[in-house]
C-alpha positions in Angstrom: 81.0 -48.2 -16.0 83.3 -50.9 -15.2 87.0 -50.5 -17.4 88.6 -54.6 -18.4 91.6 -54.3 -17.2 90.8 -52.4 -13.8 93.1 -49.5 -14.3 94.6 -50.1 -10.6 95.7 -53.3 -12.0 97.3 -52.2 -14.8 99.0 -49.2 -12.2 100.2 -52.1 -10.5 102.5 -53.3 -13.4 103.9 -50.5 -14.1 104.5 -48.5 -10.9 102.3 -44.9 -11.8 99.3 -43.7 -13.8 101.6 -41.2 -15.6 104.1 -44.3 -16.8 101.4 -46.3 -18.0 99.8 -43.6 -20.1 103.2 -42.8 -21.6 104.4 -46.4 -22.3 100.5 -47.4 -23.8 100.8 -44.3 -26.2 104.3 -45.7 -27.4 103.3 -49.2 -28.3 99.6 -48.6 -30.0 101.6 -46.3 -32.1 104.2 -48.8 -32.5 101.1 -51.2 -33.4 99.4 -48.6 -35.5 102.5 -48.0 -37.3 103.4 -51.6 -38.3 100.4 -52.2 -39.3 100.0 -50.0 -41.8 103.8 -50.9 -43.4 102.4 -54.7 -43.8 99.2 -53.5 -45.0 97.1 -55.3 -42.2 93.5 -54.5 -41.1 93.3 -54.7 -37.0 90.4 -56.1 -35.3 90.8 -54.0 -32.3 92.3 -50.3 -31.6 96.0 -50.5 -31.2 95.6 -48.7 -27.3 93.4 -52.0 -26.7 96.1 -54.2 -27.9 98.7 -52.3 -26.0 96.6 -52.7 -22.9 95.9 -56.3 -22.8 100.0 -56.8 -23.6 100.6 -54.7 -20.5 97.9 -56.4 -18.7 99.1 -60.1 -19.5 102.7 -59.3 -18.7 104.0 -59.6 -22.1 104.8 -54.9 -22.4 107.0 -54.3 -19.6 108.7 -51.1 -18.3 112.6 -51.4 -18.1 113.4 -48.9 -15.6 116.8 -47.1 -16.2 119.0 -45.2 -13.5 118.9 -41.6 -15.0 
């Protein structure tokens, strides 16, 4: 089975597997979550969103020197 976005792709963007995961969970949730405050019905799953906005450039990971 072939995955759209190829997940070495979306590796790419963000530097590891473990990131991605980690910054994917944050923002469907974030979708998810103001969805439901405005009451709107979502035509796909927020993880898809959250993938295609990582995927297109527009979900970014700000690194930070800890």
């Amino acid at each position: 089975m072939m995955l759209y976005p190829p997940m070495a792709s979306l590796v790419d963007k963000v530097g590891s597997r473990y990131l991605l995961v980690n910054l994917v969970a944050r923002r469907a949730r974030q979708i998810a979550n103001e969805a439901e405050e405005n009451g709107e019905i979502l035509d796909k799953k927020p993880v898809s969103m959250a993938i295609d906005e990582v995927y297109s450039g527009k979900l970014t990971l700000e690194k930070t020197d800890d």
